[in-house]
HTML snippet that shows the backbone in 3Dmol.js (N, CA, C, O; Angstrom):
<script src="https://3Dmol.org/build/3Dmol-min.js"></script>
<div id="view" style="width:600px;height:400px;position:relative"></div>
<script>
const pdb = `
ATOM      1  N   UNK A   1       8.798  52.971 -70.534  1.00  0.00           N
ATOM      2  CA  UNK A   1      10.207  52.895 -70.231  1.00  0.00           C
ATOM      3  C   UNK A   1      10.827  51.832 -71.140  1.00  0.00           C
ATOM      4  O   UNK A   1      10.316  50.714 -71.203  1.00  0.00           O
ATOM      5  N   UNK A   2      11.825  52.125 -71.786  1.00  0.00           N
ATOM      6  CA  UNK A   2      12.486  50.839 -72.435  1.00  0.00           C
ATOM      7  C   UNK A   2      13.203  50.368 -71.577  1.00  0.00           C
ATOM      8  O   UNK A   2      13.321  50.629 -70.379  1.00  0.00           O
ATOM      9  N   UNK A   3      13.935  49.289 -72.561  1.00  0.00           N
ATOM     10  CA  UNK A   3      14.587  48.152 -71.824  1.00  0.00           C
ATOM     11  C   UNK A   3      15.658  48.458 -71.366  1.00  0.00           C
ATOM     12  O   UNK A   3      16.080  47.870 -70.370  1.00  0.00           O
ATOM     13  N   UNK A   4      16.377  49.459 -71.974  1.00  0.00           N
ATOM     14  CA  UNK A   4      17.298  50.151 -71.523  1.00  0.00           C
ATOM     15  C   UNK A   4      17.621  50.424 -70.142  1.00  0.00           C
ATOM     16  O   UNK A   4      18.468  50.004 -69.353  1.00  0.00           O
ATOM     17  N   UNK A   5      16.230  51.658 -70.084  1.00  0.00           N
ATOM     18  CA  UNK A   5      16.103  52.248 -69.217  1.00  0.00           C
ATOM     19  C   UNK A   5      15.876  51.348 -67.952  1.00  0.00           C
ATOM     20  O   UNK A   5      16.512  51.386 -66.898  1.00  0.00           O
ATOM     21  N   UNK A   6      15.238  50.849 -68.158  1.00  0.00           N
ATOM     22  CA  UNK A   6      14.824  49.681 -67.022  1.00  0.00           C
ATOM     23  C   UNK A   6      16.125  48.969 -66.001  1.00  0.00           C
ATOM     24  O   UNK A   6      16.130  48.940 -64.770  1.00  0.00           O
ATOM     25  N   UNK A   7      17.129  48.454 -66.887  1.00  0.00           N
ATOM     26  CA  UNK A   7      18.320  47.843 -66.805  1.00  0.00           C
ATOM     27  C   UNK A   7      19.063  48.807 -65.830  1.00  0.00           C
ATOM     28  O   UNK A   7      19.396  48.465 -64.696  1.00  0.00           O
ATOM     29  N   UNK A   8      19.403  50.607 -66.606  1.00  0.00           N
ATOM     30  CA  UNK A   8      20.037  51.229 -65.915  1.00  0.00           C
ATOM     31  C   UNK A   8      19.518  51.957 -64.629  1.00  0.00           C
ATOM     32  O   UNK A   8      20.163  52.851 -64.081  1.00  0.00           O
ATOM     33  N   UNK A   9      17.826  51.329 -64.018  1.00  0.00           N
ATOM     34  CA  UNK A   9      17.428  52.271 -63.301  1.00  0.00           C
ATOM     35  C   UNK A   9      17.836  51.314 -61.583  1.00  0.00           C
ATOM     36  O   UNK A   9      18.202  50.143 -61.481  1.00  0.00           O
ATOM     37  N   UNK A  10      17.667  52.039 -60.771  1.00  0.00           N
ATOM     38  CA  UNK A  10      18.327  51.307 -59.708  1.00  0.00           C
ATOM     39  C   UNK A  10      17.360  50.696 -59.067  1.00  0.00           C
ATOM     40  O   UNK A  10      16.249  51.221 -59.146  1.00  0.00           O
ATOM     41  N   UNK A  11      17.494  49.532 -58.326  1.00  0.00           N
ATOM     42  CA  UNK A  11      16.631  48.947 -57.585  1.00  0.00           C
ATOM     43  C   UNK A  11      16.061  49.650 -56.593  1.00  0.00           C
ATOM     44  O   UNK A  11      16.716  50.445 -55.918  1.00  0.00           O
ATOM     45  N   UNK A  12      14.733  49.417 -56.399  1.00  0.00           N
ATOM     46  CA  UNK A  12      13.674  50.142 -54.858  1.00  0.00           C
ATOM     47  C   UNK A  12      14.487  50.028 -54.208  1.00  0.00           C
ATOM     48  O   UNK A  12      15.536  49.639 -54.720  1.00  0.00           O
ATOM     49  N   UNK A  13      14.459  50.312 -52.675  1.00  0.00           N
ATOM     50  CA  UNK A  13      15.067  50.103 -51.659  1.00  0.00           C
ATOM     51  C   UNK A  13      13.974  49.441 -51.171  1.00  0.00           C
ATOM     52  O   UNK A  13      12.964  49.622 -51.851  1.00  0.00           O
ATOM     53  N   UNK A  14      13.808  48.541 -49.956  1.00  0.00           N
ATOM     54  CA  UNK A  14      13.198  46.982 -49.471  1.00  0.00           C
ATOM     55  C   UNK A  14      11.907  48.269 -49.127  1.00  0.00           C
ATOM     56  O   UNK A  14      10.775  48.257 -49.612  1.00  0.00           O
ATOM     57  N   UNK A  15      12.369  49.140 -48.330  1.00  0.00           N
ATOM     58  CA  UNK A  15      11.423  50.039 -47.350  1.00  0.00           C
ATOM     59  C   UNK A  15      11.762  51.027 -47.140  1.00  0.00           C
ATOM     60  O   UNK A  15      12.602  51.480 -47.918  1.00  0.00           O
ATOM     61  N   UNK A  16      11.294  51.907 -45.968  1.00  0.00           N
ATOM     62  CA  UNK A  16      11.433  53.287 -45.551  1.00  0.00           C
ATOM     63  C   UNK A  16      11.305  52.821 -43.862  1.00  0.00           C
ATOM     64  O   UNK A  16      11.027  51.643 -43.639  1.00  0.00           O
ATOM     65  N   UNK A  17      11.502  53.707 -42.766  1.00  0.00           N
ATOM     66  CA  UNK A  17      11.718  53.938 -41.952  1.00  0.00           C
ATOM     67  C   UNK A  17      11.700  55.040 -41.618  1.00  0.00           C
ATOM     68  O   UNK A  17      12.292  55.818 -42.366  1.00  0.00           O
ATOM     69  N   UNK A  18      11.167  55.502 -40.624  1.00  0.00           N
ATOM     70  CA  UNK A  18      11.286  57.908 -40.353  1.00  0.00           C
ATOM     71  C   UNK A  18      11.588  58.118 -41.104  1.00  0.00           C
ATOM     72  O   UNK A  18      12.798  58.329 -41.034  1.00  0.00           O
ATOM     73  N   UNK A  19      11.008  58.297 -42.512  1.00  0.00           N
ATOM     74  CA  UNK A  19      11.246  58.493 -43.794  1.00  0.00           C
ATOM     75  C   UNK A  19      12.627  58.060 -44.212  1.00  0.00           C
ATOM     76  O   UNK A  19      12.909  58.657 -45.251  1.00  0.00           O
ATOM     77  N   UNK A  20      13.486  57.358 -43.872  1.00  0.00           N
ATOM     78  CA  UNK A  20      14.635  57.147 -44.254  1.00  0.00           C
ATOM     79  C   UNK A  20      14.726  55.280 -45.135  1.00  0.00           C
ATOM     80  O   UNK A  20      14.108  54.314 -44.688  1.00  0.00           O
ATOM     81  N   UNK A  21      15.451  55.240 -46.135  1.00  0.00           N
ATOM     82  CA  UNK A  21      15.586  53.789 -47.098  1.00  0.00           C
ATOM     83  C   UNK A  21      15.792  53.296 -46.227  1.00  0.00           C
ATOM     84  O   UNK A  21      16.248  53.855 -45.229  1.00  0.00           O
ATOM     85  N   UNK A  22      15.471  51.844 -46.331  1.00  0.00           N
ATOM     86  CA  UNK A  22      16.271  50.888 -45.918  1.00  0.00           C
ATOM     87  C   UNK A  22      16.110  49.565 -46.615  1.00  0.00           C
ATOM     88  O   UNK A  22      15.079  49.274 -47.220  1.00  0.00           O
ATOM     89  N   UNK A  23      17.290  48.665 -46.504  1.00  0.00           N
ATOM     90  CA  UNK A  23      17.296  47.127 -47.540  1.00  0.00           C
ATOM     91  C   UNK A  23      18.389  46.499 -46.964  1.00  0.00           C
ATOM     92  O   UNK A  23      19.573  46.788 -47.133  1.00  0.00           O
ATOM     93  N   UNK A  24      17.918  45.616 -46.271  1.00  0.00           N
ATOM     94  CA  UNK A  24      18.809  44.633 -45.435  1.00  0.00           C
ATOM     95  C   UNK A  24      18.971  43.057 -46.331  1.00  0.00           C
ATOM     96  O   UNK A  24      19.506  42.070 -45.827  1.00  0.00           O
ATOM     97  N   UNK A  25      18.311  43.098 -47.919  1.00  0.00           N
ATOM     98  CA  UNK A  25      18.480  41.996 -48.284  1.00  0.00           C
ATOM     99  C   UNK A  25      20.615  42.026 -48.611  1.00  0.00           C
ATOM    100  O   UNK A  25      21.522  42.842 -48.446  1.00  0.00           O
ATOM    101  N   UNK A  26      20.491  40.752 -49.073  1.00  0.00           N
ATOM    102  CA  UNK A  26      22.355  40.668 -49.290  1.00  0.00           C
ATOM    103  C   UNK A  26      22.415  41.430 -50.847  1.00  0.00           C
ATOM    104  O   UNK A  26      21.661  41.364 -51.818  1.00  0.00           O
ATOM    105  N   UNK A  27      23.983  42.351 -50.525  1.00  0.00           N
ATOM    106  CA  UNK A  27      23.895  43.007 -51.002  1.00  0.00           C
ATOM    107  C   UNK A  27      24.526  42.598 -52.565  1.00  0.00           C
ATOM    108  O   UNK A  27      25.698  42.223 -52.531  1.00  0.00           O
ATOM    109  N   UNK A  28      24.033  42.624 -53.591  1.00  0.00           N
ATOM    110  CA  UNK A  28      24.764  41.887 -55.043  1.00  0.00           C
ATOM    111  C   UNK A  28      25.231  43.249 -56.100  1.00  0.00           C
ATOM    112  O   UNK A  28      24.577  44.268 -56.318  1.00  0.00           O
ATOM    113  N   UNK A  29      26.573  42.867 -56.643  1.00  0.00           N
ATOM    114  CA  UNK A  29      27.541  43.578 -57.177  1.00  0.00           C
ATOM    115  C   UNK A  29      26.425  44.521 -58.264  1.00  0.00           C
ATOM    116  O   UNK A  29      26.605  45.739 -58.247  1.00  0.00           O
ATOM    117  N   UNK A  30      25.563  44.105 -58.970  1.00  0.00           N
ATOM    118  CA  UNK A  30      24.680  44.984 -59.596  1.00  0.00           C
ATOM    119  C   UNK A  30      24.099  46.394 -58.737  1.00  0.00           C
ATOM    120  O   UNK A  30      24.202  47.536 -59.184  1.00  0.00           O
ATOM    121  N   UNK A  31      23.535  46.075 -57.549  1.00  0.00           N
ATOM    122  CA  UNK A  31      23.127  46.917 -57.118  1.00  0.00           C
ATOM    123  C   UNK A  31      23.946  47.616 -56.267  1.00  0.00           C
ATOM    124  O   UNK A  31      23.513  48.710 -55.903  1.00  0.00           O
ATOM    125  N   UNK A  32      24.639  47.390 -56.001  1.00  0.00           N
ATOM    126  CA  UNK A  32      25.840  48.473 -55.303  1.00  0.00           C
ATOM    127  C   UNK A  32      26.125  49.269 -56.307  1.00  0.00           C
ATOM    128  O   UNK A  32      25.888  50.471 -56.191  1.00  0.00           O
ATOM    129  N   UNK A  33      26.781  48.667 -57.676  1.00  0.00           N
ATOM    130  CA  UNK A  33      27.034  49.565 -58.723  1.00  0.00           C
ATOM    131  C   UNK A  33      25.838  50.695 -59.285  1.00  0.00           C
ATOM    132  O   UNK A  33      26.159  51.790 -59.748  1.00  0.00           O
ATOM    133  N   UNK A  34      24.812  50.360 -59.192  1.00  0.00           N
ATOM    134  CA  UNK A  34      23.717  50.965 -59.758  1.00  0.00           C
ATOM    135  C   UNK A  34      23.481  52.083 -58.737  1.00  0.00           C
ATOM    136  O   UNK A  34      22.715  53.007 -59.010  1.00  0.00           O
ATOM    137  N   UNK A  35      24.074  52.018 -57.660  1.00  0.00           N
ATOM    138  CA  UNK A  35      23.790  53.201 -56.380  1.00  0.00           C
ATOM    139  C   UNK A  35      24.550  54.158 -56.410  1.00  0.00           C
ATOM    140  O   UNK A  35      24.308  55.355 -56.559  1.00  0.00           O
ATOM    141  N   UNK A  36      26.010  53.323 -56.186  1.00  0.00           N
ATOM    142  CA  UNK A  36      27.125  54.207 -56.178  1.00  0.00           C
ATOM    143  C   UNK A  36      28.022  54.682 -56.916  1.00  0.00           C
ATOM    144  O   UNK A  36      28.854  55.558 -56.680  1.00  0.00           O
ATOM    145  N   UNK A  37      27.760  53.864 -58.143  1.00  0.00           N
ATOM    146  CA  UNK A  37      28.130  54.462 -59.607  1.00  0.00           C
ATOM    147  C   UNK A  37      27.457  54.555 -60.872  1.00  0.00           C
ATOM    148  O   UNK A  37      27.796  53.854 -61.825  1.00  0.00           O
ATOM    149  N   UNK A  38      26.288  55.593 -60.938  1.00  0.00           N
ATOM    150  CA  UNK A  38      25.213  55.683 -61.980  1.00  0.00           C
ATOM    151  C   UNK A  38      25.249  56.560 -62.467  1.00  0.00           C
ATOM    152  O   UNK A  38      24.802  57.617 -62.024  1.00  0.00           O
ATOM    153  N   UNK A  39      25.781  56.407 -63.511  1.00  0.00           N
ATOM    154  CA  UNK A  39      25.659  57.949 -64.458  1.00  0.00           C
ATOM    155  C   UNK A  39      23.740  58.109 -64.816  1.00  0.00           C
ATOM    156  O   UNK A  39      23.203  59.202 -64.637  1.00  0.00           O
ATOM    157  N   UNK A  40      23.421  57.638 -65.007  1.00  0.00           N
ATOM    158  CA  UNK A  40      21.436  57.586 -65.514  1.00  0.00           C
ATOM    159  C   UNK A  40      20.777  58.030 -64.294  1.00  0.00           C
ATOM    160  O   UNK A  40      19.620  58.437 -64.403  1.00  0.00           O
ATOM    161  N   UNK A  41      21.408  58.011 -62.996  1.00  0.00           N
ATOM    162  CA  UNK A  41      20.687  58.478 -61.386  1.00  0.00           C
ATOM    163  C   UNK A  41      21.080  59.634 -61.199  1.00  0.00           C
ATOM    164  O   UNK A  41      22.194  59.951 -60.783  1.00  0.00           O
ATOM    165  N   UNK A  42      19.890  60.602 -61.595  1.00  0.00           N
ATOM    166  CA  UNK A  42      20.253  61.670 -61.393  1.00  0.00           C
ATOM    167  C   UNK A  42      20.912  62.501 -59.424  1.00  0.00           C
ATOM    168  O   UNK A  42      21.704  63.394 -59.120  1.00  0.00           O
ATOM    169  N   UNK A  43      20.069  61.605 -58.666  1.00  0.00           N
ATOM    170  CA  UNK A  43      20.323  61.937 -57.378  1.00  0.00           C
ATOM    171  C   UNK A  43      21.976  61.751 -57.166  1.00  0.00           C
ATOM    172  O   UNK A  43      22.615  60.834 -57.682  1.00  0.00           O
ATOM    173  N   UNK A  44      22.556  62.809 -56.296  1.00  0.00           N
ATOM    174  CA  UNK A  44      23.691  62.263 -55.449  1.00  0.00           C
ATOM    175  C   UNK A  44      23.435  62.059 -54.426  1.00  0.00           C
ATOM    176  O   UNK A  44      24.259  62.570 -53.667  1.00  0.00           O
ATOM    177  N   UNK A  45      22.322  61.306 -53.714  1.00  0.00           N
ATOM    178  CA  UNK A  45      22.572  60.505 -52.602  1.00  0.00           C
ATOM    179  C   UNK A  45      21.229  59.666 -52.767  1.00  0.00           C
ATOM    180  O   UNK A  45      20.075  60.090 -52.816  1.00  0.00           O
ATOM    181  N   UNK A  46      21.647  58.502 -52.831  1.00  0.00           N
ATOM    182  CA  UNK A  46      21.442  57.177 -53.164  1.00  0.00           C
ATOM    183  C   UNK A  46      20.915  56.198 -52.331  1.00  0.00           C
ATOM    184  O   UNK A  46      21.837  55.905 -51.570  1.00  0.00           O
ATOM    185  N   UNK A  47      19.455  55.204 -51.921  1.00  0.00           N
ATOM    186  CA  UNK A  47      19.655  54.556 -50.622  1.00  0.00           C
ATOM    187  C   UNK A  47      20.665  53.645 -50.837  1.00  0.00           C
ATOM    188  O   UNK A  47      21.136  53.306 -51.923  1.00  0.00           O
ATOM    189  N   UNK A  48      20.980  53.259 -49.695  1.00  0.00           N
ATOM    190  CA  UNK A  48      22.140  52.224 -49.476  1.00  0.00           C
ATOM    191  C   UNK A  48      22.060  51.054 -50.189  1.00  0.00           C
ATOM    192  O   UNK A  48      20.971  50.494 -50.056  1.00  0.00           O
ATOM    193  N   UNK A  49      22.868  50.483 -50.918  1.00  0.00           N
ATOM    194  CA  UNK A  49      22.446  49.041 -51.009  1.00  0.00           C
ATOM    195  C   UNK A  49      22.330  47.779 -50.105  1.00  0.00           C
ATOM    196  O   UNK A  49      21.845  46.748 -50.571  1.00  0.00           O
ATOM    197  N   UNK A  50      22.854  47.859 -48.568  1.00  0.00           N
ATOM    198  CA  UNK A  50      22.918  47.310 -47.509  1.00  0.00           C
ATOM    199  C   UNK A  50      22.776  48.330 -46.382  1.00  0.00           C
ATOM    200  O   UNK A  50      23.741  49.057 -46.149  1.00  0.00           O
ATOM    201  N   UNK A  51      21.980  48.415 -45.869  1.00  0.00           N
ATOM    202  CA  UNK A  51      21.793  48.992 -44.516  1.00  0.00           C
ATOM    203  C   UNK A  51      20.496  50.093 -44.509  1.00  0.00           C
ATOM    204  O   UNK A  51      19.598  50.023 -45.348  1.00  0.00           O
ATOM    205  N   UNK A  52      20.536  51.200 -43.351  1.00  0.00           N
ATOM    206  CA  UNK A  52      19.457  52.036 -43.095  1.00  0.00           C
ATOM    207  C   UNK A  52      19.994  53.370 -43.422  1.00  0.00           C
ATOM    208  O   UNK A  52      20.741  53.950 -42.634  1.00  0.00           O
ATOM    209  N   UNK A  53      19.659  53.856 -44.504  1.00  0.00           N
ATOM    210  CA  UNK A  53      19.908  55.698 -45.114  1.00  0.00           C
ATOM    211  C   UNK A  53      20.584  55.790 -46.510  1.00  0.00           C
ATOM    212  O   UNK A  53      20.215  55.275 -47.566  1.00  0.00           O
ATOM    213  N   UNK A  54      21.512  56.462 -46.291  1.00  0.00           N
ATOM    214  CA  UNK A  54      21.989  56.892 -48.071  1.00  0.00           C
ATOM    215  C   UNK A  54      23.205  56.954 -48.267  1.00  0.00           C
ATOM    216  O   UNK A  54      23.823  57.526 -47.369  1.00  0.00           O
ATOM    217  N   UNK A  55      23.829  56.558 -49.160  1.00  0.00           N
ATOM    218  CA  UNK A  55      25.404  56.485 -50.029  1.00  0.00           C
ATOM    219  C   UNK A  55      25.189  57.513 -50.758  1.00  0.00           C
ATOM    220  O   UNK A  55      24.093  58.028 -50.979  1.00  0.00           O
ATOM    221  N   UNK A  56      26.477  57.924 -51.249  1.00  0.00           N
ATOM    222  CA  UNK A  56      26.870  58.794 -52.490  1.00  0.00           C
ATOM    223  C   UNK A  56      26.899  57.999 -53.670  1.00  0.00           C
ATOM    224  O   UNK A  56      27.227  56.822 -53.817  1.00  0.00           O
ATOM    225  N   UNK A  57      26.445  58.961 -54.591  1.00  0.00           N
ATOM    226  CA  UNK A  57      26.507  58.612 -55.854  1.00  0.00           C
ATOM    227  C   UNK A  57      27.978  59.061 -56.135  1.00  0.00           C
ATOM    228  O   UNK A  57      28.228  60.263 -56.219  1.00  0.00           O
ATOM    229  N   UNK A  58      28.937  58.137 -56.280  1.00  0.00           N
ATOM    230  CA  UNK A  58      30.460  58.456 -56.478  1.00  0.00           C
ATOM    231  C   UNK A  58      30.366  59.047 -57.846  1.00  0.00           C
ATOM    232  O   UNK A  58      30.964  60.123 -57.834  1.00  0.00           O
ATOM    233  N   UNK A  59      29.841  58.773 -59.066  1.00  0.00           N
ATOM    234  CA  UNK A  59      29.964  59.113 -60.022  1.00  0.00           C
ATOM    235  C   UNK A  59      29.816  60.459 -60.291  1.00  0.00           C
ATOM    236  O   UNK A  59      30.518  61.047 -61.114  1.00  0.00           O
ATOM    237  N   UNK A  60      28.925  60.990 -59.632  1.00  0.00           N
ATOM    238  CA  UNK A  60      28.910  62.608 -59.638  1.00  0.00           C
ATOM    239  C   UNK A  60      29.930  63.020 -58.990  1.00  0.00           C
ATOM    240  O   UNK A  60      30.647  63.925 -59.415  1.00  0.00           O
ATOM    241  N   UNK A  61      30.048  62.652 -58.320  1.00  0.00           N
ATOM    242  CA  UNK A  61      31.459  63.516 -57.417  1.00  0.00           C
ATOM    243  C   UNK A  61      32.876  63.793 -58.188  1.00  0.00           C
ATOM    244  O   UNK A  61      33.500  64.847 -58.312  1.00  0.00           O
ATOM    245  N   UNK A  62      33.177  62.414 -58.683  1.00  0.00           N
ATOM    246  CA  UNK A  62      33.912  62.256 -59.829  1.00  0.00           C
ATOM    247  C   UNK A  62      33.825  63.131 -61.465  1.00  0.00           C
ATOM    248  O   UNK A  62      34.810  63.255 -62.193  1.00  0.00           O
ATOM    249  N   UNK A  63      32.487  63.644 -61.788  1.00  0.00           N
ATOM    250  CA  UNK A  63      32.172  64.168 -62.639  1.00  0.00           C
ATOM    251  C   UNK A  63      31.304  65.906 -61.821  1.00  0.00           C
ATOM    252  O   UNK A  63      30.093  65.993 -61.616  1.00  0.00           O
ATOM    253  N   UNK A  64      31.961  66.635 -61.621  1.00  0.00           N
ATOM    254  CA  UNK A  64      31.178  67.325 -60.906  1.00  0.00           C
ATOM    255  C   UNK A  64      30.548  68.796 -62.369  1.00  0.00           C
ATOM    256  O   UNK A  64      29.712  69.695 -62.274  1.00  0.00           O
ATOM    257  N   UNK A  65      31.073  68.550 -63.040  1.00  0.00           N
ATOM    258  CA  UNK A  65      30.657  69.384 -64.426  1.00  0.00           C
ATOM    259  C   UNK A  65      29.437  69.246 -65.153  1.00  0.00           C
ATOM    260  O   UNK A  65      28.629  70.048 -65.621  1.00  0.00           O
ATOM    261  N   UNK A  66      29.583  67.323 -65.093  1.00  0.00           N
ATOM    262  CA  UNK A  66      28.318  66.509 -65.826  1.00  0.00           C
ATOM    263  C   UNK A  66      27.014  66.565 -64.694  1.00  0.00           C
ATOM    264  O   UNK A  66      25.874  66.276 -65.056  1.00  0.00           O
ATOM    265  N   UNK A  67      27.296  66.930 -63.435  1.00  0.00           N
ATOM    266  CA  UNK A  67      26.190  67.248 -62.312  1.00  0.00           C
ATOM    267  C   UNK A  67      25.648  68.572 -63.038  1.00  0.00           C
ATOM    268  O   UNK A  67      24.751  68.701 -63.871  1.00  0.00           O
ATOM    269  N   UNK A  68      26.530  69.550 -62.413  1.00  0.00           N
ATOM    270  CA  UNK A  68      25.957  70.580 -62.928  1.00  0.00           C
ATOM    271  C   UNK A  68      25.348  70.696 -64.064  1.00  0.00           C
ATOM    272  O   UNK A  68      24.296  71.330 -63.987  1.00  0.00           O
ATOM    273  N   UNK A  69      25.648  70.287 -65.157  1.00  0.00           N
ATOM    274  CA  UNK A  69      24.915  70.140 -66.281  1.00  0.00           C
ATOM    275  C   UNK A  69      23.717  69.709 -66.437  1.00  0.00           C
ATOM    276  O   UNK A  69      22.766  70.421 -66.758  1.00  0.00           O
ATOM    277  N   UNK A  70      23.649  67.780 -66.087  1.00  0.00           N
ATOM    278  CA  UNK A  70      22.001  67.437 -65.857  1.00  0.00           C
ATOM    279  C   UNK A  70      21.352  68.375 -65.013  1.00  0.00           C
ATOM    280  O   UNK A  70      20.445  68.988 -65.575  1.00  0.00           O
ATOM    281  N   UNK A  71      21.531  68.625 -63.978  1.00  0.00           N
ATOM    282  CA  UNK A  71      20.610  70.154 -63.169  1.00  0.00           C
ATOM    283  C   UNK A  71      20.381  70.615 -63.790  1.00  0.00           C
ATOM    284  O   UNK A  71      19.151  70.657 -63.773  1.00  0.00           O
ATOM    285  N   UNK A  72      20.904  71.373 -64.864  1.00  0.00           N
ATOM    286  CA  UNK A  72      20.318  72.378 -66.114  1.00  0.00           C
ATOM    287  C   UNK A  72      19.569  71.795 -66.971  1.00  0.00           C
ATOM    288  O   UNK A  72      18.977  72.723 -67.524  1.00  0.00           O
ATOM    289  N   UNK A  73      19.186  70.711 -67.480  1.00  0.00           N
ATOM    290  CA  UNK A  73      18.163  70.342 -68.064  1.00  0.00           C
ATOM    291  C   UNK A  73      16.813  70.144 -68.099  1.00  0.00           C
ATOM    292  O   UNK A  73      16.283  69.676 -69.107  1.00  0.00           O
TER     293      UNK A  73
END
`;
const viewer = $3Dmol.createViewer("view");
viewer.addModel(pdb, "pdb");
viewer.setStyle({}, {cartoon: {color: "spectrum"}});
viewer.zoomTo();
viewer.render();
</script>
């Protein structure tokens, strides 16, 4: 993985729970952004950066063309 990649990939989440994320550490402006606005994350739904389950990846939603597209690759 380069350094790049590394930078743009999103942080673990702390844990799991009934299979569901969870990360109760405090939540810092990097990793919120890296969840909920990642063009490089292919998923649209994201664990939370604070709490138990999953956020949207806003950026896809916003780009719903560039979704469909990475899917095709």
């Amino acid at each position: 993985m380069t350094e790049e990649q590394s930078e743009n990939r999103p942080p673990d989440p702390q844990g799991r729970f009934a299979g569901m994320p969870y990360d109760f550490r405090k939540p810092t402006v990097s990793r919120v952004k890296s969840r909920m606005w990642n063009r490089d994350d292919q998923r649209l739904f994201t664990p939370k950066s604070f709490g138990w389950g999953y956020d949207l990846n806003l950026y896809w939603l916003a780009h719903p063309g560039e979704f469909v597209k990475s899917r095709r690759k």
